[in-house]
VOPAGU-2260 file (C-alpha; in pm, 1 decimal, decimal comma):
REM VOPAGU-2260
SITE   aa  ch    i         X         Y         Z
SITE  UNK   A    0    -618,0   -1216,9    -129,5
SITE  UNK   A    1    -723,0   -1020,7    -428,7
SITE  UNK   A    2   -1072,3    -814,8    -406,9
SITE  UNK   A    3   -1206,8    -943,8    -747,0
SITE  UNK   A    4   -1189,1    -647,8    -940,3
SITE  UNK   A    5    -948,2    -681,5   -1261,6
SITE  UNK   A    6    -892,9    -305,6   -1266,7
SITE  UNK   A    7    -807,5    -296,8    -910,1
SITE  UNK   A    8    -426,6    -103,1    -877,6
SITE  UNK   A    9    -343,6    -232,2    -482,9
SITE  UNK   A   10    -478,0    -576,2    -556,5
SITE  UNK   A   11    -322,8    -616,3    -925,4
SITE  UNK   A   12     -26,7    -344,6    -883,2
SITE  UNK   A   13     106,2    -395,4   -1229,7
SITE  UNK   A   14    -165,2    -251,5   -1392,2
SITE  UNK   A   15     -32,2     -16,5   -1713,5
SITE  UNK   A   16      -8,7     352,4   -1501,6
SITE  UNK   A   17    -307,0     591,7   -1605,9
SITE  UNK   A   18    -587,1     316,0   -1717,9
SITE  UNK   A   19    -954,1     463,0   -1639,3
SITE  UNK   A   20   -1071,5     236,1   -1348,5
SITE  UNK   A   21   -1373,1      54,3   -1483,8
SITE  UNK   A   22   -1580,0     120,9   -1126,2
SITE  UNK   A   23   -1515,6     420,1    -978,8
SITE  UNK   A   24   -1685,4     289,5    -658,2
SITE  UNK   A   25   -1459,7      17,9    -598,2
SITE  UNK   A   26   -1314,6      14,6    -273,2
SITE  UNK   A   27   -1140,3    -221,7     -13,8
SITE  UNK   A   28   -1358,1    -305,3     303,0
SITE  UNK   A   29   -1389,0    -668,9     283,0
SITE  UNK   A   30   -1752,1    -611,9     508,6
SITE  UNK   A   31   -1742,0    -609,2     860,4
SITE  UNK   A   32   -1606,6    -818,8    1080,1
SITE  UNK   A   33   -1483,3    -834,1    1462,6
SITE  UNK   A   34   -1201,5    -586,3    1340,5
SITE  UNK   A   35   -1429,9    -320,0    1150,2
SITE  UNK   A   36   -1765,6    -229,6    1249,7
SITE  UNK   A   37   -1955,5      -0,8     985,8
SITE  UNK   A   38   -1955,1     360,6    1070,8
SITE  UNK   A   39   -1641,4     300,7    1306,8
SITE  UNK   A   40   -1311,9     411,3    1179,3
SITE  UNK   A   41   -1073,8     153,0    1312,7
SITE  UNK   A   42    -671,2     307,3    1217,5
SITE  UNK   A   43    -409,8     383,2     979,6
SITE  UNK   A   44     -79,7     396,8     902,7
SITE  UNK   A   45     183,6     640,7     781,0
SITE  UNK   A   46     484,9     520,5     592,7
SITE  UNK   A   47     788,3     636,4     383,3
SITE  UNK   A   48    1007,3     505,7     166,7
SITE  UNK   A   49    1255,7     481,8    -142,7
SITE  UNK   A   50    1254,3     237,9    -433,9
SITE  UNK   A   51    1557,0      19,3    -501,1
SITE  UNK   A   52    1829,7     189,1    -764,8
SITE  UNK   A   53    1684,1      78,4   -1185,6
SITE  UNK   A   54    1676,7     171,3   -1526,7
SITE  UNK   A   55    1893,0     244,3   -1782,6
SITE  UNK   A   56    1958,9     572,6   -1630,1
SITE  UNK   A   57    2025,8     400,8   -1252,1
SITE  UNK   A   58    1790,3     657,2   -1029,8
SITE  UNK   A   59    1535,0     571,2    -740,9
SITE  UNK   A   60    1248,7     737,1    -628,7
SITE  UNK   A   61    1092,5     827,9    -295,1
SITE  UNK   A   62     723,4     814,5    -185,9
SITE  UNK   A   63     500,1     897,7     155,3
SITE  UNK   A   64     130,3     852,7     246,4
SITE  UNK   A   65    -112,2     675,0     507,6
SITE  UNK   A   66    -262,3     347,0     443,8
SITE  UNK   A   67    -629,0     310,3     381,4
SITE  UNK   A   68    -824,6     175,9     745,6
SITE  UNK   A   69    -798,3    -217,0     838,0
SITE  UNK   A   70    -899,5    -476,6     578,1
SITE  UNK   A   71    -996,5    -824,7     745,2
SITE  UNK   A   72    -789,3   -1070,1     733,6
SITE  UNK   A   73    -856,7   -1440,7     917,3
SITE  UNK   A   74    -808,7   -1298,1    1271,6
SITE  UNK   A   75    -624,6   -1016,1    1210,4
SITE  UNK   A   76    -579,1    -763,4     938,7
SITE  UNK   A   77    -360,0    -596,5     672,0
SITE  UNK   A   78    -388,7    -193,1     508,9
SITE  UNK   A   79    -391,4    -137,3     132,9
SITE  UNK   A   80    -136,5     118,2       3,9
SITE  UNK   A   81    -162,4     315,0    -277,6
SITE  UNK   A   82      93,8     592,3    -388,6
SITE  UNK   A   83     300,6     749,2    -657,0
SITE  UNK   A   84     625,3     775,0    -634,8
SITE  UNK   A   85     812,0    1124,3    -721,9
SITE  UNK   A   86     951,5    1214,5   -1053,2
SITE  UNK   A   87    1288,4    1134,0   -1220,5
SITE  UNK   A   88    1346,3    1252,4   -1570,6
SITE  UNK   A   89    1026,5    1283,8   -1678,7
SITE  UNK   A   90     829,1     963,7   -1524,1
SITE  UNK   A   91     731,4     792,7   -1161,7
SITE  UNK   A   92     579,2     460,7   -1097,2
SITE  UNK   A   93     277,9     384,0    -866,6
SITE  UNK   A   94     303,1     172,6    -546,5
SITE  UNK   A   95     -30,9     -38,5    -516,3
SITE  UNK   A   96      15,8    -351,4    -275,6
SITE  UNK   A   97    -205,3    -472,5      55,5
SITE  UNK   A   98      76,8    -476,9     373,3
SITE  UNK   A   99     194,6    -773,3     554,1
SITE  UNK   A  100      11,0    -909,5     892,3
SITE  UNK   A  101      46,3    -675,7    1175,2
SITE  UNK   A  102     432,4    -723,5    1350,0
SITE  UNK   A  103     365,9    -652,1    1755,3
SITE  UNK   A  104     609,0    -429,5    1947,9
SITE  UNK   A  105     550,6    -259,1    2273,1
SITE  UNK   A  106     220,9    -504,5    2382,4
SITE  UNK   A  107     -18,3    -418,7    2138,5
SITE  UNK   A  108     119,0    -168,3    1931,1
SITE  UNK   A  109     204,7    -244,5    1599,0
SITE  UNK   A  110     351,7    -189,1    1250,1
SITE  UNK   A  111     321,3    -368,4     879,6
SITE  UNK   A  112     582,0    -501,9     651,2
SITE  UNK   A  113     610,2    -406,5     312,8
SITE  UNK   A  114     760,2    -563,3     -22,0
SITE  UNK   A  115     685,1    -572,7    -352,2
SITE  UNK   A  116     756,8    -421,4    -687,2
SITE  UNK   A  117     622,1     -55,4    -876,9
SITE  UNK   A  118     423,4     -51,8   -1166,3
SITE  UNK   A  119     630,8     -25,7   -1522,5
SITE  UNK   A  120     683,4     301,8   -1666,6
SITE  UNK   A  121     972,5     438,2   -1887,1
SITE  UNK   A  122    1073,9      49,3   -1937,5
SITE  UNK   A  123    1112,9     -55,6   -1580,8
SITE  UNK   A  124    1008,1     -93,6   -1259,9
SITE  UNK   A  125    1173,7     -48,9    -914,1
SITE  UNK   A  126    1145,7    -341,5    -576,9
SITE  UNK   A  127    1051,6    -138,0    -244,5
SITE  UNK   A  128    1075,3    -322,0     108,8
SITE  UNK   A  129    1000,3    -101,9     377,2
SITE  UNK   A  130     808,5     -96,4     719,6
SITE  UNK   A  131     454,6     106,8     780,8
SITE  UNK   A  132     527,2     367,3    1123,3
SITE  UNK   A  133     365,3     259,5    1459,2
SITE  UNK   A  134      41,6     355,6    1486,8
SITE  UNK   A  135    -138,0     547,0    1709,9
SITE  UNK   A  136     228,1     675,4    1805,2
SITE  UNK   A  137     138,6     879,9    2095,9
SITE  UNK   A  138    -165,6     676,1    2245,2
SITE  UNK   A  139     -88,3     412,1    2501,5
């Protein structure tokens, strides 16, 4: 489900690395619904991960952050991710992709699956699968 804008990174991830964003006030809250209430922070995730072996050279590269809060989705909700990955001679590529639905462990606690691709830099990209952390980790 792709926000609209053209020169969005998480919702069109294979955007050429270091393009001006056209609106710099472009951001991800579909509006509220029974999952986000304005003016209530709802949660995030942390995550971690390495990109699959590529390039000429073969090499991978690793990357860390928190998603961005809940985005609506139907009845439920996914997390945008954006990220660069670390350097390998001389370049890194930028992670931009919206998580999977939420995957329930423990009762309600939760995590998000991730797969996708990086952007192109240096005349390739990497694939990435990996899982967000649970969140809330130490609330019940």
């Amino acid at each position: 489900m792709a926000c609209g804008n053209p020169n969005c990174r998480v919702c069109y991830p294979k955007r050429k690395p270091h393009q001006p964003k056209k609106d710099p006030h472009h951001h991800h809250d579909d509006g509220p619904s029974r999952h986000h209430k304005p003016g209530i922070q709802t949660h995030v995730h942390e995550f971690a991960g390495s990109v699959m072996v590529a390039g000429t050279i073969p090499h991978t590269h690793r990357f860390a952050g928190v998603t961005s809060e809940e985005i609506p989705m139907g009845d439920s909700h996914v997390h945008a991710i954006l990220v660069n990955t670390d350097f390998f001679f001389n370049h890194y590529h930028e992670v931009g992709i919206r998580t999977g639905l939420p995957v329930f462990i423990e009762g309600e606690k939760h995590i998000h699956y991730v797969e996708g691709e990086t952007t192109t830099n240096f005349g390739h990209d990497h694939d990435f699968a990996f899982t967000t952390f649970i969140e809330n980790p130490l609330q019940d």
